[in-house]
C-alpha positions as a Markdown table, in Angstrom:
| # | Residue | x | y | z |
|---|---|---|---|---|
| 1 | Unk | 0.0 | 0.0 | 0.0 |
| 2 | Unk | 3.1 | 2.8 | 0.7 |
| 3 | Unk | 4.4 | 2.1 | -2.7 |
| 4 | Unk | 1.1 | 3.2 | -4.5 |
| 5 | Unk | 1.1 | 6.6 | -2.2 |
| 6 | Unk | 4.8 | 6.7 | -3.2 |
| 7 | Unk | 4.2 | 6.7 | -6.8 |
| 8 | Unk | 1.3 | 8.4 | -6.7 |
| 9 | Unk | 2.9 | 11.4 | -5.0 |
| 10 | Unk | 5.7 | 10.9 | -7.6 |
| 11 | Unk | 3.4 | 11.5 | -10.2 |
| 12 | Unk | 1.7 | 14.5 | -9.2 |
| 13 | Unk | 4.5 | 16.4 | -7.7 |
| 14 | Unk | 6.9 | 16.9 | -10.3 |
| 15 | Unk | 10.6 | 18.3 | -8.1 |
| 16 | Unk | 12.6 | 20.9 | -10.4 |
| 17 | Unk | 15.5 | 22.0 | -8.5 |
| 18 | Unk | 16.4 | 20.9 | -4.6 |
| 19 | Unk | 19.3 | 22.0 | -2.7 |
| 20 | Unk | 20.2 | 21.7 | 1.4 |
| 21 | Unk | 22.6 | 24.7 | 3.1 |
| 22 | Unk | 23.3 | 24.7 | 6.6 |
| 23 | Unk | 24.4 | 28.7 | 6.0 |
| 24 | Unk | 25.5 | 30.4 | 9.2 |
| 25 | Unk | 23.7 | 33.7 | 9.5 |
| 26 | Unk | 24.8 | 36.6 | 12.1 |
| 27 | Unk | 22.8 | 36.9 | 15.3 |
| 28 | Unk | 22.1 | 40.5 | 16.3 |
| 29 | Unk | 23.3 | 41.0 | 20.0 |
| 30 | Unk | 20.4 | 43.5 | 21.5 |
| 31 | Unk | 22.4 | 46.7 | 21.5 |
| 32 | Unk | 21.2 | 50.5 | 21.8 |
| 33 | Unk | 20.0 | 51.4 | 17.7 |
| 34 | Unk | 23.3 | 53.5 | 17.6 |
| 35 | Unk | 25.8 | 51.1 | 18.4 |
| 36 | Unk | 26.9 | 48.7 | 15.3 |
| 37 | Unk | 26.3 | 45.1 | 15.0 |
| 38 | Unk | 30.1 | 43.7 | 14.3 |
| 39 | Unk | 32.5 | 43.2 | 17.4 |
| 40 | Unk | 33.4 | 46.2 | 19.0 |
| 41 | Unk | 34.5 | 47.5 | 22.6 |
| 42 | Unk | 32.6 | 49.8 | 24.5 |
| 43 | Unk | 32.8 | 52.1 | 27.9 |
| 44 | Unk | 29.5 | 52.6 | 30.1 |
| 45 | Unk | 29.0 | 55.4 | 31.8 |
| 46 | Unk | 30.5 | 54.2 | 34.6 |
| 47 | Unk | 34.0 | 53.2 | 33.2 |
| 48 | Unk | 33.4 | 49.4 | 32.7 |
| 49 | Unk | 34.5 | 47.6 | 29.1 |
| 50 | Unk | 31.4 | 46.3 | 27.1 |
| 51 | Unk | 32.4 | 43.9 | 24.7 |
| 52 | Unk | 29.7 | 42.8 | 22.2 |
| 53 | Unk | 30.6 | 40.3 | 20.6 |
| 54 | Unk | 29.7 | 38.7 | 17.0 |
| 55 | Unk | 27.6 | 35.4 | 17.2 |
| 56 | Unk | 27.1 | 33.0 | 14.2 |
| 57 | Unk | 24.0 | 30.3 | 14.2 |
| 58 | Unk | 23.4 | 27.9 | 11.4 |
| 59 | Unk | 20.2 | 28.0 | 9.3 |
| 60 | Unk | 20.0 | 24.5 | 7.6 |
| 61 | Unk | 17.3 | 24.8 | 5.1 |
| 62 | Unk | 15.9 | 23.1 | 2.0 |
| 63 | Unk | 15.6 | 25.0 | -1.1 |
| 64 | Unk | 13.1 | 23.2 | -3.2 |
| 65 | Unk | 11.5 | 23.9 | -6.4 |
| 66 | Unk | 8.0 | 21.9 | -7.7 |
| 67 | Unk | 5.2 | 21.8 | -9.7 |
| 68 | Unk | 1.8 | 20.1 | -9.3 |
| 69 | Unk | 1.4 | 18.0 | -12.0 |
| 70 | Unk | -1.7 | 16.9 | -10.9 |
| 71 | Unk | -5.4 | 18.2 | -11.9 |
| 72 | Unk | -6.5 | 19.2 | -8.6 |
| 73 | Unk | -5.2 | 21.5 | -6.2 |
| 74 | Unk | -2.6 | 20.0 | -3.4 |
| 75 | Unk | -2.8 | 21.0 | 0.3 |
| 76 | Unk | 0.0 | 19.1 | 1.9 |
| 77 | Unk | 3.0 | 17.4 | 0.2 |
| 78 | Unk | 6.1 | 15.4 | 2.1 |
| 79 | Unk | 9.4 | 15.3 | 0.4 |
| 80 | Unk | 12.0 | 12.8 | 1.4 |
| 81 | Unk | 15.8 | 14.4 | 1.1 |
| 82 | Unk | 17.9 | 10.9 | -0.3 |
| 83 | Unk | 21.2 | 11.0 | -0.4 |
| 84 | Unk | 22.4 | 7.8 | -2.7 |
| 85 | Unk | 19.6 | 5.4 | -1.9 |
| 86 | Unk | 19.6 | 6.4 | 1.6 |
| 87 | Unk | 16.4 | 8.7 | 3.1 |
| 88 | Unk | 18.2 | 11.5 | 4.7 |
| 89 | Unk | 15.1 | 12.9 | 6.1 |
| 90 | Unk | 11.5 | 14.4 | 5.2 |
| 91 | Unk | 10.1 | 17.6 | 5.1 |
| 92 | Unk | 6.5 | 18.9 | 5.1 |
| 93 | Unk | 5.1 | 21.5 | 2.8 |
| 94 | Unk | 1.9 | 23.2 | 3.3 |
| 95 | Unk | -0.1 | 25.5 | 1.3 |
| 96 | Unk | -2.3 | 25.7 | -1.7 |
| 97 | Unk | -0.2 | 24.4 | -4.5 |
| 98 | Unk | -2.2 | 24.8 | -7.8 |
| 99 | Unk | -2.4 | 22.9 | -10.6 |
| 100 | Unk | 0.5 | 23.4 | -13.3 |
| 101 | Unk | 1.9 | 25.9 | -10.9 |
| 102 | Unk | 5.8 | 26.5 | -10.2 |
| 103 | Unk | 6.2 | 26.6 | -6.7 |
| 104 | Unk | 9.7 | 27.9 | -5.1 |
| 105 | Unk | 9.8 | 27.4 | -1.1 |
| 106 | Unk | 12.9 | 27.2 | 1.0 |
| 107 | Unk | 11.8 | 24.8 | 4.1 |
| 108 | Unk | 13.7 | 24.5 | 7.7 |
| 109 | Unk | 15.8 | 21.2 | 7.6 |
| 110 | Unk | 16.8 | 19.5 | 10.9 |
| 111 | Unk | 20.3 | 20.4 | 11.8 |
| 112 | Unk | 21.2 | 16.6 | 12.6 |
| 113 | Unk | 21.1 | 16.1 | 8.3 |
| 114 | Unk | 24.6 | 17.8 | 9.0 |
| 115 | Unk | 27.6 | 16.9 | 7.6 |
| 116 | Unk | 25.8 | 15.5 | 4.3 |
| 117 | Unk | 27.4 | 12.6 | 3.0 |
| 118 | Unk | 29.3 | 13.1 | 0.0 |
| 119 | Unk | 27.4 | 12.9 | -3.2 |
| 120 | Unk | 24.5 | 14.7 | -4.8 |
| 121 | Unk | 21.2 | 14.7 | -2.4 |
| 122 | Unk | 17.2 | 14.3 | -4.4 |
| 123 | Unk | 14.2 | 14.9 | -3.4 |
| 124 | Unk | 11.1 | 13.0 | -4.1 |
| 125 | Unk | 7.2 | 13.7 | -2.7 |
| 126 | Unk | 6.4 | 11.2 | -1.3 |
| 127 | Unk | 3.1 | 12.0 | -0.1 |
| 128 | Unk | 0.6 | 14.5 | -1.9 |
| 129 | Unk | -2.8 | 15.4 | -0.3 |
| 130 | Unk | -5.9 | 17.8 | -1.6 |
């Protein structure tokens, strides 16, 4: 029975382009509006050294672009992230995908996915609701 919802979802969701990044972004520290953003030293009013410094955190993400193949409208589709033969992990998009439309979405990825073994990753749907 899961290889018929596999293959249908392989048939309605057609995947054009897919790509994981675990990009590390900069985190703001909260500072006054005035004061920049990068590392820098400081003096309070009262003589102490602020130090504010720069802090990275990782974004893993899926970049993923589809189109509904299908003849009705989707709702919910699950894409499995394969590296070689092996699953990697799944992700869950939600919206109102219609038909013959191009969707682009870049979806949060679990962070464990991290180091990706070497090799080109897919994606597949491999579940498709209306």
């Amino acid at each position: 029975m899961f290889a018929g919802w596999v293959f249908a979802a392989t048939l309605l969701v057609k995947v054009l382009n897919c790509m994981a990044t675990d990009d590390a972004h900069l985190v703001a520290v909260p500072t006054p509006p005035a004061w920049p953003v990068s590392p820098y030293y400081n003096y309070w009013d009262n003589g102490t050294i602020y130090y504010n410094p720069t802090v990275f955190a990782s974004k893993p993400a899926l970049s993923i672009a589809f189109m509904n193949e299908g003849v009705r409208a989707l709702n919910s589709i699950v894409f499995g992230v394969f590296a070689g033969d092996r699953l990697l992990t799944k992700v869950r998009d939600s919206g109102h995908f219609a038909p013959g439309a191009t969707i682009e979405h870049e979806l949060r990825l679990n962070g464990a996915v991290f180091p990706l073994p070497s090799g080109a990753i897919r994606c597949e749907a491999l579940e498709a609701s209306p």
